[in-house]
N, C-alpha and C positions, 0 to 999 in steps of 0.2 A: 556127346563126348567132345572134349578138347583140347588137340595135340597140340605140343609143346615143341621146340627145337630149343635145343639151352646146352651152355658150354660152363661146364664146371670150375672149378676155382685149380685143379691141374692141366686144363687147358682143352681136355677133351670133348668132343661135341658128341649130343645122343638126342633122339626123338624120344619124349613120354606124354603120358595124359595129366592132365592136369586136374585135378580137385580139390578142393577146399583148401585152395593155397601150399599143397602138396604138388610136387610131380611126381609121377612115380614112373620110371625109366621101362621104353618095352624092347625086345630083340624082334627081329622081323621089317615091315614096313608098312608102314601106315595105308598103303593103295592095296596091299594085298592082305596078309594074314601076321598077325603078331604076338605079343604076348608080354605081360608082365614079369620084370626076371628078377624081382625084389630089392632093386634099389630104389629108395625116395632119396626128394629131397625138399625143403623149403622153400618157397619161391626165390626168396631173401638168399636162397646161399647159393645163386647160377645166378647165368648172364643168359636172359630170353634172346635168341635171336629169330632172324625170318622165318617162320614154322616148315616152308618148307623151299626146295630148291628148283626156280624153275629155269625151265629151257628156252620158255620165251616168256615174255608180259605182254598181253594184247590188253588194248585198252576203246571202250567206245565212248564218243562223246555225246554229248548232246542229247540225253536220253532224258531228260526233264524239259516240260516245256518251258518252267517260269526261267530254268538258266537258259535257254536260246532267245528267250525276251530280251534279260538282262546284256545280253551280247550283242542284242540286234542283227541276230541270225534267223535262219529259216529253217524246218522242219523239212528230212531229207527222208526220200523213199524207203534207206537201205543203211543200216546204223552206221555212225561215221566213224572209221576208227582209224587206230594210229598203233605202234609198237613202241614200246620203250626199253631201253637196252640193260640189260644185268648187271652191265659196270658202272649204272648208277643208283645202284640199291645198298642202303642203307639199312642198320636194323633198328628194332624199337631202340629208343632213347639216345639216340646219336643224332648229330647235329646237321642240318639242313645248311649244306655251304652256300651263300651268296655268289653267284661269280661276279667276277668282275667287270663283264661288260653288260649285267642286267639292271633294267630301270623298274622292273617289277615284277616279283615273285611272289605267288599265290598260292593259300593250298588250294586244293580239290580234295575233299572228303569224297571216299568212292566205298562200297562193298565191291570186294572180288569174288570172283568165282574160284576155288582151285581143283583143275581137272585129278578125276580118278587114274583114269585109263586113256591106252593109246586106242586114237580114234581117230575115223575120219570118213563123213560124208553121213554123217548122224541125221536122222529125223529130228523135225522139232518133239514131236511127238517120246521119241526115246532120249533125248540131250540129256537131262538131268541124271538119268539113272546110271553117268559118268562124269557127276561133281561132287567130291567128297567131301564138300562142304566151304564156307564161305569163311572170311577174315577179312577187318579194317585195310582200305589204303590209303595211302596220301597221292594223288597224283599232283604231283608239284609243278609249277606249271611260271615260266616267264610270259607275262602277260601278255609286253607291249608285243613282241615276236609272234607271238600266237597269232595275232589277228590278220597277219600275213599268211592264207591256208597252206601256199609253200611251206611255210617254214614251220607249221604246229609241229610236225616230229623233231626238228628240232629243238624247238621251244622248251621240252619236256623230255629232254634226253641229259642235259647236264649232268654229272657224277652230284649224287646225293639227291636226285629229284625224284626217289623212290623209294619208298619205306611201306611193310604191308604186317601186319599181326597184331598182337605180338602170339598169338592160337587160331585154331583154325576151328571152326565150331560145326561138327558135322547135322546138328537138329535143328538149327533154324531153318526156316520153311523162309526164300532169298525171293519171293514174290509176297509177302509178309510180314515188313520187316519194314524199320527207321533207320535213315542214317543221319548222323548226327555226329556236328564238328563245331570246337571250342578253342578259341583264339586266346591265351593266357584266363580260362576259366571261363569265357564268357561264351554261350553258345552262342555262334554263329551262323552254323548253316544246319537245316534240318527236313529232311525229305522222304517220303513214306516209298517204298519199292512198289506198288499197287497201283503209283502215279507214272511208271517207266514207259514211254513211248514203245520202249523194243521190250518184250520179257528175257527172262534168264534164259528161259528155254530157246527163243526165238535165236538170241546172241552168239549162245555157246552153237548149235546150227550151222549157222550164217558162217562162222570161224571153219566149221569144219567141212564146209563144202570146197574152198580154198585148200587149203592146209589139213598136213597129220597135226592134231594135237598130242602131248603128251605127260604122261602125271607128273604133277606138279607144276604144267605151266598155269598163269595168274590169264583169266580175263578178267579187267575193273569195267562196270558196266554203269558209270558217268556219276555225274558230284551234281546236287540239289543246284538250289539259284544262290546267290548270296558269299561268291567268291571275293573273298580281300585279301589284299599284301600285305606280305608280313615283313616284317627288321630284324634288325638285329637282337638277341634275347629274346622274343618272341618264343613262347610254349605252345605248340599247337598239338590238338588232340582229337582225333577219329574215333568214333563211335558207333557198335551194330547195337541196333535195342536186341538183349539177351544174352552178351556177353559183356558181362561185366569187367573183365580189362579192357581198357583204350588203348588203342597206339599212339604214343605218345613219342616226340620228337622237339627237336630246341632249333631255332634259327643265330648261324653263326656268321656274319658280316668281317671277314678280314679289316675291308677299308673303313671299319668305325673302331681300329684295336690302334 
């Protein structure tokens, strides 16, 4: 199954499933119980936006080893993670802002997790059986900043350096699975979940031993090797093998207008 968030052409927002290029609108909630109440509609005649709302975005890095090569990092006991803020999230197909004091903005194709239910102090053993399923993200990310570890949360916090859907596909099996990211058509980065230093199950854990999680917040659990900067015009697009929409996003450069 795969939920939708979409805002109609009178302005109004609603959760539906999506199928064969149909939504069809449910009442209820998608973490609990719900129901189809007979409205469709075309894909073509809504605006998809982020499938769903969260409370927080936890994000792990470094969970590939060939991108801690390419970084000339090192492999850490305990997954490295960061949080990125809600006021920089974006939906599918809106444009990725440049700011103006960055020298280098990157994507990071990432699969996320999005939690079912409120939890906290999960077994690895039980984690999964409160994530209702996975959805593309982009963790966007200012490069040269980054490599300062002070400063990665900031790095990755700019308004617009988060964008996650444009569906959330609750059957993909998120230890089985490609992710897969294309620079205006060209694939560029591409990384099997089977090769993850942390698992799903281990991550989503690890978060809740810390922390209440709660439905609908986003863990992204790291981008393959093979990160590049993007410009201005630049189309970039994230990809889970078995859902056939990508999230797609535009990069917007003020200082080239």
């Amino acid at each position: 199954m795969q939920f939708v968030r979409f805002q109609q052409k009178n302005g109004s927002v609603a959760y539906g499933i999506l199928e064969n290029k149909y939504i069809y609108e449910i009442d209820g909630s998608i973490y609990g119980t719900f129901k189809k109440n007979g409205n469709s509609f075309a894909i073509d005649e809504v605006k998809l936006l982020i499938p769903c709302e969260p409370t927080n975005i936890y994000c792990v890095g470094l969970n590939f080893s060939k991108h801690i090569a390419e970084l000339n990092l090192e492999k850490h006991k305990e997954p490295p993670s960061f949080m990125k803020p809600v006021s920089g999230v974006i939906n599918p197909g809106e444009n990725i802002i440049y700011p103006a004091i960055a020298t280098q903005v990157d994507y990071e194709g990432e699969m996320a997790l999005v939690i079912k239910d409120k939890i906290k102090d999960i077994a690895i053993e039980d984690a999964m059986k409160h994530v209702l399923g996975v959805t593309p993200l982009n963790d966007v990310t200012e490069r040269e900043m980054s490599y300062d570890y002070t400063q990665v949360t900031y790095s990755k916090s700019f308004d617009t350096f988060t964008s996650f859907g444009p569906v959330i596909d609750t059957e993909i099996n998120p230890d089985n699975t490609v992710i897969r990211t294309y620079l205006n058509g060209k694939k560029v980065q591409e990384g099997h979940t089977k090769d993850f230093i942390f698992s799903c199950a281990y991550i989503v854990s690890y978060f809740s031993q810390s922390r209440t999680l709660f439905p609908g917040d986003i863990i992204s659990t790291g981008t393959p090797d093979h990160v590049l900067g993007m410009k201005d015009g630049d189309k970039v697009e994230v990809e889970i093998e078995g859902i056939n929409s990508r999230l797609v996003n535009y990069v917007y450069d003020p200082k080239m207008k």
